[in-house]
N, C-alpha and C positions, 0 to 999 in steps of 0.2 A: 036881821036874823034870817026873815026868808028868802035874802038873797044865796047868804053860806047854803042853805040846806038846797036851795034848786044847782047849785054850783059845783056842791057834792055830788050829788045825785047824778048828774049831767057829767063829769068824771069818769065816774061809777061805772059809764055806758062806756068808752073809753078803752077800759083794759078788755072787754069784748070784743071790741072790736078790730084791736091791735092783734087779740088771738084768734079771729079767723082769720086776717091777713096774714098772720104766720102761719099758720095749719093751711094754708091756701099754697104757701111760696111750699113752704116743704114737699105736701103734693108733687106741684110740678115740678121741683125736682127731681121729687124720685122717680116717677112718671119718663122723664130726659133719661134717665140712669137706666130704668128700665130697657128703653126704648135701643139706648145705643150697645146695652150688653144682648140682645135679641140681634140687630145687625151685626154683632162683631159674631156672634154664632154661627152667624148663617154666612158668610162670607171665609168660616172656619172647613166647611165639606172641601174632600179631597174632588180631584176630578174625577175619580170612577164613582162616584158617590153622586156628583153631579150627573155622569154618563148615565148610571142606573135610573133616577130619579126622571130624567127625559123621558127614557126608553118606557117608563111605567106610567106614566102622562100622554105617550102617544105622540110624542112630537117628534120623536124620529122612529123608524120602521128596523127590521131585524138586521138586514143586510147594514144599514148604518152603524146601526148599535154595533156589530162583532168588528167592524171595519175599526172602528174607535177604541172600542175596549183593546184590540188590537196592537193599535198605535201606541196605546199607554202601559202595554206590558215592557 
């Protein structure tokens, strides 16, 4: 009789456990899903979008900038 009741019990522990391993996987899921609709965003800017975004970061200078915005009219 007290082997059933430690056996249950012991079970018991079981279906908790099984649901943080699922609440774990789905996580990182969604986490991946996240992750890869952020890059498909950011890979979405036009290239004057890009051009601006340089120019305002300082990593290329005025003369560049018009020379480019230029090219892409």
């Amino acid at each position: 009789m007290m082997g059933e009741y430690g056996h249950g019990w012991g079970m018991g522990w079981w279906w908790i456990v099984g649901l943080i391993i699922l609440i774990a996987v789905i996580w990182i899921v969604v986490k991946a899903m996240n992750r890869q609709s952020t890059t498909s965003q950011e890979s979405k800017k036009t290239a004057r979008e890009i051009l601006d975004e340089r120019y305002a970061q300082g990593k290329i200078d005025k003369a560049e900038y018009e020379k480019r915005k230029k090219d892409l009219m």
